[in-house]
C-alpha positions in Angstrom: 43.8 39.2 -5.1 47.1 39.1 -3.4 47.5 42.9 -4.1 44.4 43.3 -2.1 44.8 40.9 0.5 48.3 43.1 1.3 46.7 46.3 1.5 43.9 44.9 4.2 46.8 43.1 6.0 48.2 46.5 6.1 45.2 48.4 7.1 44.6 45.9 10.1 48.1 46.0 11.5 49.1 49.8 11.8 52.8 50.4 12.4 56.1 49.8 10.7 54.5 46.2 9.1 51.8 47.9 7.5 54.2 49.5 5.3 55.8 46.5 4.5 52.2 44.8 3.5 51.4 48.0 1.4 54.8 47.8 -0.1 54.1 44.2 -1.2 50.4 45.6 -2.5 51.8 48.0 -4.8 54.5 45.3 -6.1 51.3 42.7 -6.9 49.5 45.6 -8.3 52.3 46.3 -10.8 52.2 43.0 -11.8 49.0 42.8 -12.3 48.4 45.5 -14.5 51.5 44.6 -16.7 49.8 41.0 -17.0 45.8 41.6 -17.7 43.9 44.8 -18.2 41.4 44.3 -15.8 43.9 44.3 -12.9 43.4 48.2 -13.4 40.0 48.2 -11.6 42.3 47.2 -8.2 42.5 51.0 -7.0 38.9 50.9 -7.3 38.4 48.0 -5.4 40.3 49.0 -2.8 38.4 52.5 -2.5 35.3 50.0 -2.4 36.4 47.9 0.6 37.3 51.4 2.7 34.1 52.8 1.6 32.6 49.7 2.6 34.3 48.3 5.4 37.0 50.4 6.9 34.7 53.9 7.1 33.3 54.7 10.0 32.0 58.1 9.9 30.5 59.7 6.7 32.6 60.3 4.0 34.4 63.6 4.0 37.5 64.7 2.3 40.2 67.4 4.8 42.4 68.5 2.3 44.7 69.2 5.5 44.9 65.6 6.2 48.1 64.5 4.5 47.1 60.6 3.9 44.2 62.2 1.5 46.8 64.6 -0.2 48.8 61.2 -0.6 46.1 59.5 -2.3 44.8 62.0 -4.5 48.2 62.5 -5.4 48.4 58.2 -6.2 45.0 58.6 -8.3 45.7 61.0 -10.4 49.2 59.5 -11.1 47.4 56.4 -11.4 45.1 58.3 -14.0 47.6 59.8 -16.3 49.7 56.4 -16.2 45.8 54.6 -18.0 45.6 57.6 -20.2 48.9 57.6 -21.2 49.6 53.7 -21.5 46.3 53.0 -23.8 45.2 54.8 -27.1 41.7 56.1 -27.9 41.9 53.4 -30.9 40.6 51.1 -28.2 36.9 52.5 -28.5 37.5 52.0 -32.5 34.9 49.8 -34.4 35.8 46.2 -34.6 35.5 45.0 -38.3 34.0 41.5 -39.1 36.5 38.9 -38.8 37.1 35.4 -37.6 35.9 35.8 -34.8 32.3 37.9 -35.3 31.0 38.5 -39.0 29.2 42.0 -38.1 31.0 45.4 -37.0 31.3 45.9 -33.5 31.2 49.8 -32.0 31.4 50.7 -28.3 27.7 51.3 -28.6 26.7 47.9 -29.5 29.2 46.1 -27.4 27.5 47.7 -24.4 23.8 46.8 -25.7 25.1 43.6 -25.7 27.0 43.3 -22.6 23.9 43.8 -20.6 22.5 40.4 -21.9 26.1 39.0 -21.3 26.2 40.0 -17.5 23.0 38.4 -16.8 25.0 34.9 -18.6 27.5 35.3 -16.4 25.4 35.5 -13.7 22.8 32.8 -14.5 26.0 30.2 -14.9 27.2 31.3 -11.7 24.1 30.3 -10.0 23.4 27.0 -12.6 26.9 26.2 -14.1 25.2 23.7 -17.2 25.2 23.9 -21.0 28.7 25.8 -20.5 30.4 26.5 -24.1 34.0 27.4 -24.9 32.8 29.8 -27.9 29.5 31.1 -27.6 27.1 32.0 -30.6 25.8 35.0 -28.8 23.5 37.6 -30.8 24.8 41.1 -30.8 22.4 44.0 -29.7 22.0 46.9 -31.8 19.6 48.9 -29.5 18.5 49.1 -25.5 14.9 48.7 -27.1 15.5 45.2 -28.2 13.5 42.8 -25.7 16.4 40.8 -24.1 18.7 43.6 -24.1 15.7 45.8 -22.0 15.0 43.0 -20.1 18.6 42.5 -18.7 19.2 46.3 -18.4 16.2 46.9 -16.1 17.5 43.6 -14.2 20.8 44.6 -13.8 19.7 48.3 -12.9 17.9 46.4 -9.8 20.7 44.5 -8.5 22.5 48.0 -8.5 19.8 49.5 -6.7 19.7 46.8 -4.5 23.0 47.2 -3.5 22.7 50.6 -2.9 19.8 49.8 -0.7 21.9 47.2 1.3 25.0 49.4 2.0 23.4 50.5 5.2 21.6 47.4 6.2 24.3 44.4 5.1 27.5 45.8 3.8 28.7 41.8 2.8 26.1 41.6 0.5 26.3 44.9 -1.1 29.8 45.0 -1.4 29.1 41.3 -3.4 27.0 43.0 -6.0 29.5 46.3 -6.3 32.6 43.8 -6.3 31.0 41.6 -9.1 30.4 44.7 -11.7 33.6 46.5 -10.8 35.4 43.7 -11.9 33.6 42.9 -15.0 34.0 46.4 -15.5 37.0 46.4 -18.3 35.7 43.7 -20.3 31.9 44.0 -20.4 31.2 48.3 -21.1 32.4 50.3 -23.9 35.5 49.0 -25.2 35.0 46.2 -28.1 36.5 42.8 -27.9 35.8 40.7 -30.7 34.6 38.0 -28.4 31.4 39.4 -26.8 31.2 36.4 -23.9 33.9 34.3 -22.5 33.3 32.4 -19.5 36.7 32.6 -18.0 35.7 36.6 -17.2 34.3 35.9 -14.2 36.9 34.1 -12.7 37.4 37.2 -10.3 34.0 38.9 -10.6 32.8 35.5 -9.1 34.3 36.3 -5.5 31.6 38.4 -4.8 28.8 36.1 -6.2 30.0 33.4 -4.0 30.6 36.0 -0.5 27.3 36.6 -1.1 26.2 33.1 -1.7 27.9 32.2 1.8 26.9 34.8 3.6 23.2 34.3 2.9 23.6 31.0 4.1 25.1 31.5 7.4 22.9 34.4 8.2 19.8 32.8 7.6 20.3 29.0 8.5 23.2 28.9 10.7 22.0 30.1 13.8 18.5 28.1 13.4 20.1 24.8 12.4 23.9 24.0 11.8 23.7 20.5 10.9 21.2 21.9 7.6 23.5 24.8 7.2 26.7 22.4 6.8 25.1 20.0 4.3 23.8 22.7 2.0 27.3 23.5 1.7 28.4 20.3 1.1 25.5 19.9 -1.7 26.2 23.3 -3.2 30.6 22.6 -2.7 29.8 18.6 -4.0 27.5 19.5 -7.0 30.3 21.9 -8.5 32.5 19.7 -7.9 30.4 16.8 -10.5 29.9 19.5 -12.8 33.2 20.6 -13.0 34.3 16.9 -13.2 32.1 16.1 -16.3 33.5 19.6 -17.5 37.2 18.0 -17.8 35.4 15.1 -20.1 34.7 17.7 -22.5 38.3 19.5 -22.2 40.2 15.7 -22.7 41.6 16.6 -26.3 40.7 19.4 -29.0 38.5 16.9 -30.8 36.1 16.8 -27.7 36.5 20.3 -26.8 35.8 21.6 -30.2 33.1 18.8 -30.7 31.1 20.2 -27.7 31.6 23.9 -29.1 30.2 23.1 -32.4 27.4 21.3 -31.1 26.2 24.2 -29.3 27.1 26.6 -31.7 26.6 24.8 -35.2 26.3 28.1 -37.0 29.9 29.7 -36.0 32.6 29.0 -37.6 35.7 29.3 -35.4 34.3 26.0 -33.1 34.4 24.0 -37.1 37.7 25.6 -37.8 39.5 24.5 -34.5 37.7 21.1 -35.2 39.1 20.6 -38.5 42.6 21.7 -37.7 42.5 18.9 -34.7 41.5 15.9 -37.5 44.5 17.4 -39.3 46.7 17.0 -36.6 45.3 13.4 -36.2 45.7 12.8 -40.0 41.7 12.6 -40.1 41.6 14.4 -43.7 37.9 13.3 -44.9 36.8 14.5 -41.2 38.8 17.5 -41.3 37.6 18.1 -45.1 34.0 17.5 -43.9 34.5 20.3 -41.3 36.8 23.5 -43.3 33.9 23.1 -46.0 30.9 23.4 -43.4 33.3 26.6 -42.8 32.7 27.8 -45.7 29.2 27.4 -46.0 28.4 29.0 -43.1 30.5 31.6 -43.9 31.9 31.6 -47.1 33.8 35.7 -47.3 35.5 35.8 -44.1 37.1 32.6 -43.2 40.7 32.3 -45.8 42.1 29.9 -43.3 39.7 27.3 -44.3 39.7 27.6 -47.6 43.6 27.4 -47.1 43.1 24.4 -44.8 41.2 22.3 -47.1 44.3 23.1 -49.4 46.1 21.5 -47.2 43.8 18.5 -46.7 43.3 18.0 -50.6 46.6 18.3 -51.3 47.5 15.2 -48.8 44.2 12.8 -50.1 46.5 13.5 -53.5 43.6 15.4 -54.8 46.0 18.7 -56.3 43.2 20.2 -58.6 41.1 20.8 -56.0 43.4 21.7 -53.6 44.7 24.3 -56.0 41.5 25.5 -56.4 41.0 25.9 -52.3 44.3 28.1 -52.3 43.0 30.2 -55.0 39.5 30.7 -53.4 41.7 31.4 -49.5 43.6 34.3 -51.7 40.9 35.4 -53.3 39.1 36.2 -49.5 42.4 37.4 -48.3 44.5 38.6 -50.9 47.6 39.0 -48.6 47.4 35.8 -47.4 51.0 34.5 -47.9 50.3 30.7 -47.0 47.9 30.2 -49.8 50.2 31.8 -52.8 53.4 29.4 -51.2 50.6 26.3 -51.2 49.3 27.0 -54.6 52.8 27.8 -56.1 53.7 24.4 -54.5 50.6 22.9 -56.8 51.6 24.6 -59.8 55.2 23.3 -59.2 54.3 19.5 -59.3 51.8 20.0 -62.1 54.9 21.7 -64.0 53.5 25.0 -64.3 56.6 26.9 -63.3 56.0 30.0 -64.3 52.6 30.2 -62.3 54.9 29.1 -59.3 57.5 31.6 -59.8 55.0 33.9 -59.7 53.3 33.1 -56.5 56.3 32.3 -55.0 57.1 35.9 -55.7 53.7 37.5 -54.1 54.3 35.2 -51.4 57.8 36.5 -50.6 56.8 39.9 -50.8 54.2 39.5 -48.3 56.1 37.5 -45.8 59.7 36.3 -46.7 60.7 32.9 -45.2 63.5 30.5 -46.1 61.1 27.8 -47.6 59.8 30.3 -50.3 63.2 31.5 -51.2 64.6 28.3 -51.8 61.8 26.7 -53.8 61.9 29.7 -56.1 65.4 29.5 -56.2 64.5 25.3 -57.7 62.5 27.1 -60.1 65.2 29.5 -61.0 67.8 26.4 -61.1 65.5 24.7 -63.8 65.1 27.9 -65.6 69.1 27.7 -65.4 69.1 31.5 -64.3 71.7 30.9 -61.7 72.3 34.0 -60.4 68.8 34.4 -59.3 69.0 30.9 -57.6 72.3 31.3 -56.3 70.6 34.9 -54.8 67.8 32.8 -53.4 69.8 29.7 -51.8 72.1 32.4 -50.5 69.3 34.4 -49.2 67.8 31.0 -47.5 70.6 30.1 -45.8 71.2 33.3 -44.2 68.2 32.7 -42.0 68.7 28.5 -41.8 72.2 28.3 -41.6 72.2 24.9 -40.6 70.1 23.1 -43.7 72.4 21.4 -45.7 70.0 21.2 -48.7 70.5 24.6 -49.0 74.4 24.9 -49.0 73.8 21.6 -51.9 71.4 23.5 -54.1 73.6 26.8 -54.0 76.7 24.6 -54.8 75.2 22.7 -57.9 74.1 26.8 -59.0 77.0 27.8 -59.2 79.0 24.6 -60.4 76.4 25.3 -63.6 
């Protein structure tokens, strides 16, 4: 928004200031695009508002003019930097994961999308029954019913655009604005999550210039006193909404309480719930919730199998937190948590040679200070010093400042 408030600042004041403003554009533009991807849809907004509101004349293109030279030169610098800064690998299929438990192509992203937009754009206009992590049903085809449905609907709001460009530029430029914007996230390139509400934070401009402008054109000249007090309902109502909003965001138990009510059938909402009893030391509430996990969807989801580990483990109950462990591994074999949980059970139910072993796995996965130094206790009680003196050594190099360590290696090598 700044980058674009520059430029028009700059395109208003011609002279030595403009510069200045278009120097400061650029600067907010770079900073943009290094922060979010869909800052790269700013050159294209800014072609929109001189299409839209700084052309006078029909569009024509004099290859002698040197500001068009300039700015051909800018775009296609502007295109190698996109091409150049992002792989093709970003139109790869997603594969099912945490976060959706069916593959996600370009194709299917799109087909879905179309149902998305018109979301976005019915909680725009009626902000209710809002939902941190949507269960939404991915589209496999433009023939589905929904997915037709929105496409046609959308298709009308572009043609209606079109239609308006000549008639009332505000409102066109509204509907243009809105799915240039969206553009990055809702097309051709998968994201794992198909809907998030927080991606029309800056599509929504154009949904509420048009919003205003409808009002003022049609009511403000007939009656001001109406005109001000559907403002104030429209500005006060939002302003409820987004109040009884905040109840719902007042701690993760809330939050992810509201989530899994309106999605019971998705896992992440039930995941984020349990690890939020954990935190609270809620264990059977946080039991209750990794195993609804599971049942939902019991091959993707090692985390809660790894959870309930976790949760078992601290209600004192180790067989079946070992088991847990082994079931997280067994859904994620490289999953370096569970082998350093279940080594931990096999420890304190004296099976150390099952905990030296996952120890071992563990540490080739992902070596951390805590692994190598509870192998090294095994090593110790196997009285192979060397390999516990190499652990405690190996430890310390990364914790320097744990004096457990520097005690253990001391006692291996006094033996």
């Amino acid at each position: 928004f700044l980058s674009i408030a520059l430029y028009m600042k700059g395109r208003l004041n011609p002279g030595k200031s403009a510069y200045v403003y278009f120097a400061g554009a650029l600067t907010s533009f770079l900073l943009a695009i290094l922060t979010k991807e869909n800052a790269y849809t700013i050159p294209f907004a800014i072609v929109l508002m001189e299409v839209f509101f700084f052309s006078t004349k029909k569009i024509s293109i004099n290859f002698r003019d040197k500001k068009i030279i300039v700015s051909l030169l800018a775009i296609v610098a502007f295109m190698i930097f996109t091409v150049t800064s992002f792989s093709l690998s970003i139109f790869n299929p997603l594969p099912p994961s945490t976060f959706n438990t069916t593959t996600i192509t370009s194709s299917n992203y799109f087909f879905t999308q179309l149902s998305v937009i018109v979301k976005y754009i019915q909680l725009l206009i009626l902000p209710i029954n809002q939902n941190l992590d949507y269960d939404f049903p991915i589209a496999n085809s433009i023939m589905e019913g929904t997915t037709l449905v929105s496409g046609i609907f959308l298709l009308s709001l572009v043609g209606l655009a079109i239609y308006l460009y000549n008639k009332n530029r505000i409102l066109s430029f509204g509907i243009f604005w809105f799915f240039l914007t969206l553009s990055i996230e809702s097309s051709i390139i998968p994201i794992s999550d198909v809907i998030f509400e927080h991606r029309t934070y800056i599509p929504s401009f154009g949904y509420f210039l048009i919003i205003t402008c409808l009002i003022y054109q049609l009511l403000y000249q007939k009656n001001k006193s109406l005109t001000t007090l559907l403002f104030v309902f429209l500005i006060g109502s939002n302003t409820v909404l987004a109040s009884q909003r905040n109840k719902v965001w007042k701690d993760e138990i809330t939050l992810w309480s509201d989530a899994n009510s309106k999605s019971p059938n998705k896992a992440r909402p039930l995941i984020n719930l349990g690890y939020a009893y954990g935190k609270l030391q809620q264990w059977d509430k946080a039991i209750n919730a990794f195993t609804k996990v599971n049942e939902i969807e019991p091959n993707y989801h090692a985390a809660a199998y790894y959870n309930l580990g976790i949760a078992y483990w601290t209600t004192g109950q180790k067989e079946k937190s070992m088991e847990n462990y082994s079931l997280a591994i067994k859904v994620d074999p490289k999953y370096a948590d569970a082998y350093y949980g279940r080594g931990v059970c096999y420890y304190y139910l004296n099976e150390q040679d099952k905990a030296l072993d996952d120890y071992s796995k563990a540490i080739a996965i992902l070596p951390r200070p805590e692994l190598f130094y509870n192998r090294g206790m095994i090593y110790s009680n196997k009285k192979m010093w060397n390999e516990a003196i190499a652990d405690y050594s190996k430890a310390i190099a990364t914790t320097p400042n744990n004096p457990n360590l520097y005690y253990s290696r001391a006692s291996a090598y006094g033996s």
